[in-house]
C-alpha positions in Angstrom: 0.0 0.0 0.0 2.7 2.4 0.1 2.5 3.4 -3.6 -0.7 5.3 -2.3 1.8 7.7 -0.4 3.9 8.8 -3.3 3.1 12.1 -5.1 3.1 12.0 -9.2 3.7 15.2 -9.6 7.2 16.0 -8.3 8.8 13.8 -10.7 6.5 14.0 -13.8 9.1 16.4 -15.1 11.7 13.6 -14.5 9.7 11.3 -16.3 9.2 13.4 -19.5 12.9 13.7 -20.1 14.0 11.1 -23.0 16.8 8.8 -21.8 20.0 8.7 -22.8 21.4 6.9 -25.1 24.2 5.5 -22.8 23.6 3.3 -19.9 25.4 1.1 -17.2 24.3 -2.4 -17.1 24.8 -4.7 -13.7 27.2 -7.2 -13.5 27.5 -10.6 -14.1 29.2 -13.7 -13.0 27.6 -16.6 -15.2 26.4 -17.7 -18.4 22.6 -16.3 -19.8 21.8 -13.6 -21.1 22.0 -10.8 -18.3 19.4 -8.7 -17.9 18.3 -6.2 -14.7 15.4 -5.7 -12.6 14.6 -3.4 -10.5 11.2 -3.6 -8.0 9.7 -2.8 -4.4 9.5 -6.3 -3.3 11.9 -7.2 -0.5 11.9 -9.6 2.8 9.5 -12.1 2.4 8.1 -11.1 -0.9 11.2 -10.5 -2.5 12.6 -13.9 -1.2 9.5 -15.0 -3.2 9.8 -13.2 -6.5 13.8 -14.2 -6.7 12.1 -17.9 -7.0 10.2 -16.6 -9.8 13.7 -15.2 -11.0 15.1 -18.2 -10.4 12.7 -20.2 -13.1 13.5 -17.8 -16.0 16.9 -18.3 -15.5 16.4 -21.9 -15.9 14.1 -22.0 -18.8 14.4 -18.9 -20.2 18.1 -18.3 -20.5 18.2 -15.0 -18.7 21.5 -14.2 -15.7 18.7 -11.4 -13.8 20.0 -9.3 -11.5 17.6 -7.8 -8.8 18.1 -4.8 -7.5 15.6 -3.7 -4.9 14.5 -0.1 -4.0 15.9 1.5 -0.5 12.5 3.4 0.0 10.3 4.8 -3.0 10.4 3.0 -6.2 8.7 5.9 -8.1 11.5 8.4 -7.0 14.4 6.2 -6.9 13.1 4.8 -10.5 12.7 8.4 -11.8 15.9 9.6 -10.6 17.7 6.6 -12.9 15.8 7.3 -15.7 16.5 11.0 -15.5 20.5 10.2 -14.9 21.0 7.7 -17.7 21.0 4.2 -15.4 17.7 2.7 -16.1 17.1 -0.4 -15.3 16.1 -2.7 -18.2 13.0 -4.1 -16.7 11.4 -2.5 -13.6 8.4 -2.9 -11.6 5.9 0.0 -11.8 4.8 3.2 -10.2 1.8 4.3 -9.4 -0.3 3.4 -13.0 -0.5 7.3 -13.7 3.2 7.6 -14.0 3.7 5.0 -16.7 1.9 7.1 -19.4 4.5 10.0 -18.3 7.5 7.3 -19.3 5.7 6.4 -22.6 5.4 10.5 -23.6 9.0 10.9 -22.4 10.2 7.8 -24.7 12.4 5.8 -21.9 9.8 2.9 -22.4 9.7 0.4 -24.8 6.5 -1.5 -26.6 6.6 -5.0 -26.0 5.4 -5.7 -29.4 7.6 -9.1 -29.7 4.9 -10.5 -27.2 2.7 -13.0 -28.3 -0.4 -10.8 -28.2 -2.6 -13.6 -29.1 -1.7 -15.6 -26.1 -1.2 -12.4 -24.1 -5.5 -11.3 -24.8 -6.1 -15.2 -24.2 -4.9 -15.9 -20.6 -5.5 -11.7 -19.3 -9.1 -10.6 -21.1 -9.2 -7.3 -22.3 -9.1 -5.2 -18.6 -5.8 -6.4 -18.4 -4.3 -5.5 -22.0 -6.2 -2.2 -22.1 -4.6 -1.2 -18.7 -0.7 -1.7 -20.5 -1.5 -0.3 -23.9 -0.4 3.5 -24.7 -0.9 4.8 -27.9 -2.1 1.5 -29.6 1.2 -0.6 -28.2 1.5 -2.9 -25.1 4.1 -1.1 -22.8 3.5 -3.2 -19.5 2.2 -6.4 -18.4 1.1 -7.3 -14.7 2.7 -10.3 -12.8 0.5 -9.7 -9.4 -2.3 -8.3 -8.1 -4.5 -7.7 -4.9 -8.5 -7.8 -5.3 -10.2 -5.9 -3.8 -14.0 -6.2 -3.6 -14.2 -8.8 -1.1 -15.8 -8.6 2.3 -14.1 -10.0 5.3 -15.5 -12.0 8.4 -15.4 -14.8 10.7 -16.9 -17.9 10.2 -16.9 -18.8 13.8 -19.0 -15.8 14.2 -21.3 -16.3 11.3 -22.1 -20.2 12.6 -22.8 -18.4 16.1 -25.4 -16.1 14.7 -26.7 -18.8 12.3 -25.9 -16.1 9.5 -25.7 -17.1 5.9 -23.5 -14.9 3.5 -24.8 -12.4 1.3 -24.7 -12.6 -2.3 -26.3 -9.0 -2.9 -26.0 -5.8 -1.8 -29.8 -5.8 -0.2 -29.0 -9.0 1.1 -26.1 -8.0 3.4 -28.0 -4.6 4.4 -31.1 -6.6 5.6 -28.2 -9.1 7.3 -26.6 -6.0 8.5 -29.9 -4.4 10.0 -30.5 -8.2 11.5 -27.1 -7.8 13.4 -28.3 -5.0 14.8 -30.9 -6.5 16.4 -28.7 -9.0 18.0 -27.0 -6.5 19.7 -24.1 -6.3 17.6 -22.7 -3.1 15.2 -21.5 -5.6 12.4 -18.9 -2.6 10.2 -15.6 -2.4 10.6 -13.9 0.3 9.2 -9.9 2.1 9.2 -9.9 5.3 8.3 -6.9 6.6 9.3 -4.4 5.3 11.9 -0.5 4.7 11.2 0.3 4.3 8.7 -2.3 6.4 7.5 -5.3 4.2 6.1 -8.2 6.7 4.5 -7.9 4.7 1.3 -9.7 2.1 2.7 -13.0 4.9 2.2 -11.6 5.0 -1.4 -11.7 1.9 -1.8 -15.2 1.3 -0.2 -16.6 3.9 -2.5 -14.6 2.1 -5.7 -16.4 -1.1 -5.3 -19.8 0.5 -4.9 -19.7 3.1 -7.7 -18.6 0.3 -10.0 -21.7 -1.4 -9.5 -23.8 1.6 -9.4 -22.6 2.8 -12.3 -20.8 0.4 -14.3 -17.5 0.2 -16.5 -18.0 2.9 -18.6 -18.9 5.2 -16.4 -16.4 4.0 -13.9 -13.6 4.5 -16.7 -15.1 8.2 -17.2 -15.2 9.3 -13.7 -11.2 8.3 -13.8 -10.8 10.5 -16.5 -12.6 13.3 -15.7 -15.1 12.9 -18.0 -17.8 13.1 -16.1 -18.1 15.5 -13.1 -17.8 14.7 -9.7 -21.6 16.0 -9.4 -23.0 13.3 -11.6 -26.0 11.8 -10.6 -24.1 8.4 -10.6 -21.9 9.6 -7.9 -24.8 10.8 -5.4 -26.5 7.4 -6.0 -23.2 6.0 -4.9 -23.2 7.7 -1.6 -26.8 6.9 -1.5 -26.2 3.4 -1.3 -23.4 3.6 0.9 -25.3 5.7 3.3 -27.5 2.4 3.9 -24.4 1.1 6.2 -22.3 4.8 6.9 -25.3 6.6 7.5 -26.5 4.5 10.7 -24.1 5.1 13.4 -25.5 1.7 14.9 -24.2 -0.1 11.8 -20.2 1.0 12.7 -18.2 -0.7 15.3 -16.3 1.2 17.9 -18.2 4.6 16.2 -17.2 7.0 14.1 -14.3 8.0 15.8 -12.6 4.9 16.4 -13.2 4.1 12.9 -11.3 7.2 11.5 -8.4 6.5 14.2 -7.7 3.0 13.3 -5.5 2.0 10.2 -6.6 -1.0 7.8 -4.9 -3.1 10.0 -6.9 -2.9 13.0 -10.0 -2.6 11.6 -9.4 -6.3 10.3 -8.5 -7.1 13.8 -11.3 -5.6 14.9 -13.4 -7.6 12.7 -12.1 -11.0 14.2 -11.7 -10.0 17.8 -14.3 -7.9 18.7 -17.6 -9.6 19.5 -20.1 -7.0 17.9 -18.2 -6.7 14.5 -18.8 -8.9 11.7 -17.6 -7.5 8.3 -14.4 -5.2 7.0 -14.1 -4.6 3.2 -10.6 -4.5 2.1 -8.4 -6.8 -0.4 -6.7 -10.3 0.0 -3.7 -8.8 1.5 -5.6 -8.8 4.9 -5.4 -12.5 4.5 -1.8 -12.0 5.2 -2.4 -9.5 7.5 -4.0 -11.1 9.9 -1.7 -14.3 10.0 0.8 -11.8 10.9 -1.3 -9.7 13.6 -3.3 -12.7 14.7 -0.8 -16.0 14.9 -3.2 -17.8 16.7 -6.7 -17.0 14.7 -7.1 -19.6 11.7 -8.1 -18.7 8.4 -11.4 -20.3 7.1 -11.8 -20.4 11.2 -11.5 -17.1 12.6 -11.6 -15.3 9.3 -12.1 -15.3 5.2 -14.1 -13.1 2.6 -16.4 -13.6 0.4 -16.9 -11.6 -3.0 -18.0 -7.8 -2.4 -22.0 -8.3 -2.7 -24.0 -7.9 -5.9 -25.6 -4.2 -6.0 -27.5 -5.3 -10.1 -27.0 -8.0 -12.4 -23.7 -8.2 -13.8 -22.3 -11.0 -15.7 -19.5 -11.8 -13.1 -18.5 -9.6 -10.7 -17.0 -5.8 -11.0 -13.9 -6.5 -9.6 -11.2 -4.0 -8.4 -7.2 -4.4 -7.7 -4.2 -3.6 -6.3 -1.6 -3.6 -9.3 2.1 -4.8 -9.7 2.7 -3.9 -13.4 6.2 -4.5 -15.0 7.9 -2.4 -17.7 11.2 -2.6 -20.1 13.6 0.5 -20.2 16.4 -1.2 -22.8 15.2 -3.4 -25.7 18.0 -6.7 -25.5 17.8 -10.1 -25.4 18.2 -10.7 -21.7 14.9 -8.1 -21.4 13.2 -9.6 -24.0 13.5 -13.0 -22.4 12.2 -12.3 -19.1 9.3 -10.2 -20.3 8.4 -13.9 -22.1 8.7 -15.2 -18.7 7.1 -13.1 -16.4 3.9 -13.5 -18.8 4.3 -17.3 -18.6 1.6 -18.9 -16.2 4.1 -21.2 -14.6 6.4 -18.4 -13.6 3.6 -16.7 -11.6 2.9 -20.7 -10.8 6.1 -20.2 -8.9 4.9 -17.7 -6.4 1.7 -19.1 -6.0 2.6 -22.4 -4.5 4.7 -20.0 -1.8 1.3 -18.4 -1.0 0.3 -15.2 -0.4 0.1 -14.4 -4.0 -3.0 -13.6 -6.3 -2.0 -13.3 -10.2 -4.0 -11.5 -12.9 -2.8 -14.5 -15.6 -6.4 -16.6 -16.1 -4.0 -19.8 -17.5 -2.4 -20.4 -13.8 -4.4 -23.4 -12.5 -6.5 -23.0 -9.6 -4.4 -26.1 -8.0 -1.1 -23.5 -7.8 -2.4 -21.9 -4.9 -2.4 -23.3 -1.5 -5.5 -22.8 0.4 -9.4 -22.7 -0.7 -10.0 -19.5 0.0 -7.0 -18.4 -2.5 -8.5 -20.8 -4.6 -12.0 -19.5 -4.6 -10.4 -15.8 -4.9 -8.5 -16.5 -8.3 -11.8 -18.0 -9.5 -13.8 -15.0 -9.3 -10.6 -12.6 -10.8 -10.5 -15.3 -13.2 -13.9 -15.1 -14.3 -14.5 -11.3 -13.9 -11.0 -10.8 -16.2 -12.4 -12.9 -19.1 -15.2 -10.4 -19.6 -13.6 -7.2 -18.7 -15.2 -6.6 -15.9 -11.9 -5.7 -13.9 -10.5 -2.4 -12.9 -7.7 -0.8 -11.1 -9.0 1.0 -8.1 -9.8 4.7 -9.1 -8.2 6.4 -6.7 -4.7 4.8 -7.9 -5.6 5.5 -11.0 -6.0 9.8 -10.8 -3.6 12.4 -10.4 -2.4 11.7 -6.7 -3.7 15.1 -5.8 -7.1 14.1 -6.2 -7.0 10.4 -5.0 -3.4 8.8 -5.0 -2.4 9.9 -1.3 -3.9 10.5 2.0 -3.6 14.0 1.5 -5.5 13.6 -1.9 -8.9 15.3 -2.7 -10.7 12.3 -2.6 -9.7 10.2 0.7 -10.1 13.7 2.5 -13.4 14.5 1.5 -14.4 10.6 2.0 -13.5 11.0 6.0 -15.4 14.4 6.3 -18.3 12.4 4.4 -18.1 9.5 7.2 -17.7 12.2 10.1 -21.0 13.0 8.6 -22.8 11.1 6.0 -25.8 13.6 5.4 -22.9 15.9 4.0 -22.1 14.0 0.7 -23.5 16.7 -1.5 -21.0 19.5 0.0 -18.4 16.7 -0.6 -19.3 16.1 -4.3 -19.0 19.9 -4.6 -15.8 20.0 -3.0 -14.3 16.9 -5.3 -15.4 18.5 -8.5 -13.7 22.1 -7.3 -10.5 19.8 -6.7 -10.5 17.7 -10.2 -11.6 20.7 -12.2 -7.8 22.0 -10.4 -5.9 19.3 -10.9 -7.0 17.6 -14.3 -6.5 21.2 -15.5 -2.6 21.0 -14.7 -2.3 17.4 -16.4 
């Protein structure tokens, strides 16, 4: 989640200047064709990805040499670029940025991908999401989804509750809780590290069922205003759980003083609480916060609740996009790999991994709930019905940090949900700023 925290804007200007012609490659000790790689996963999940480096060296012929970032990928990454020592592959930025690298021309089209495999085993969210200007310029090796719904089973089997598959559904359930004495929402609003994108991310999944794709993809763009009627439904809907102060555990206040984090604990430990909204990375989460809870026990999800008919489920992600700064034959190799299901196969098995690539098997990951997760990405990718959260996806001023329009005027709406019109107002004022600078 710390991509949320870096600002765009202070290196666009970096990212516009054409690279050099002249670069210094890595090192190597032993045969393959050498090739670097540059990324934001380290500890555990780089231990994991060297695996997957591991593989392509073995079947693909590459010698990769990773080079992790000390702190911010999009600065450090920027900063190379700008002084002539790009790496030749590199994990992404935040999504906005890459356009900025194609404009600049340090990236280069992966057109020697095999595009009819490529639109085979991603659908078209996925290959519309690394196309610029008519050419494929990044591909995605990992992802988080986000419209799931978190709870305890042990809880649920308590109650005698049965999981909601639609929106009205887990309202009435909701309302039900109530009644039992419980106040079943769990939400973290701010806390440390600071967690108001959860709101973001809340409002995400529900605008892209009220509204749909197309509207969704508008509302990223600044197409449409942020007065739309589409948005005020949106709130409208949300109010059903924000707008009853019985509905959120701890209150208001705890809610926008806990991070992500605790609200998930919260959702296990505490006896009243029942749900948290958030992606699969709480999985992980709590098996770190909460050694002793057991998943499919103590806790699990279940997809984010239907608000219409759709013909799988709206899903939104997390993003780990990759991209290639020098066109050789060690690059070209390991962009082959990292597309190839039994490279993201590798990570899998290790857990803790959810990949956007439809062709992995369902067998590659190690628990059901995993299991049941790829499913629905795997069925929501085939008809396009995937998108990156929105807020990742704007001008960090207006959704891409915790100081950005759009988490800030979320918190004031869940102070107090009868505002949301003065808060549509306010987001509009903000885009109609920032989307004019852009």
């Amino acid at each position: 989640r710390s991509k949320r925290l870096l600002a765009i804007v202070g290196v666009a200007a970096m990212l516009l200047v054409p690279m050099p012609a002249k670069f210094a490659l890595a090192q190597h000790s032993h045969a393959g064709l050498p090739v670097s790689f540059f990324g934001d996963w380290k500890s555990g999940e780089g231990t994991d990805f060297k695996a997957v480096l591991s593989y392509c060296d073995a079947h693909y012929g590459t010698n990769v040499t990773y080079q992790p970032d000390t702190a911010d990928l999009a600065t450090e990454l920027a900063t190379r670029v700008q002084g002539g020592n790009a790496p030749d592959v590199s994990g992404t930025p935040p999504q906005a940025s890459v356009g900025l690298y194609v404009a600049g021309g340090s990236l280069k089209p992966l057109t020697f991908l095999n595009m009819s495999k490529l639109r085979s085993q991603y659908g078209p969210s996925w290959i519309n999401l690394g196309t610029f200007k008519g050419k494929l310029y990044e591909i995605f090796f990992k992802t988080d989804m986000k419209s799931l719904i978190w709870y305890s089973p042990k809880k649920f089997k308590a109650g005698k509750y049965t999981i909601p598959k639609t929106w009205n559904q887990i309202v009435a359930l909701s309302n039900k809780m109530i009644k039992d004495g419980k106040h079943p929402w769990a939400f973290g609003g701010g806390g440390t590290p600071p967690s108001p994108w959860t709101l973001s991310d809340f409002f995400d999944n529900v605008y892209f069922q009220v509204a749909g794709p197309t509207l969704y993809d508008k509302l990223v763009l600044h197409k449409i205003p942020w007065t739309d009627p589409s948005v005020k439904k949106t709130f409208q809907v949300m109010n059903q759980v924000v707008g009853n102060s019985a509905m959120i555990a701890g209150g208001r206040s705890r809610a926008l003083s806990q991070s992500w984090a605790q609200a998930a604990a919260q959702m296990v430990t505490d006896p009243q609480a029942e749900f948290f909204s958030e992606a699969t990375f709480v999985g992980a989460g709590l098996r770190t916060d909460l050694p002793k809870d057991k998943e499919g026990v103590d806790y699990s999800a279940f997809p984010f609740p239907l608000y219409k008919s759709y013909p799988a489920l709206p899903v939104t992600v997390g993003i780990n996009g990759i991209i290639m700064f020098h066109d050789t034959p060690g690059a070209r190799a390991l962009m082959k790999c990292l597309v190839d299901p039994k490279a993201h196969a590798v990570w899998a098995k290790l857990g803790g991994y959810l990949s956007p690539n439809t062709a992995v098997p369902s067998s590659a990951y190690p628990d059901a709930l995993t299991r049941s997760i790829a499913a629905t990405l795997s069925k929501s990718s085939k008809v396009g019905l995937v998108r990156v959260g929105a807020d990742d996806l704007m001008p960090a001023a207006v959704g891409g940090s915790p100081s950005g329009c759009q988490p800030v005027e979320l918190q004031k709406w869940f102070k107090d949900p009868t505002s949301y019109p003065a808060r549509m107002s306010a987001l509009e004022a903000c885009a109609k700023r920032i989307y004019k600078g852009h």
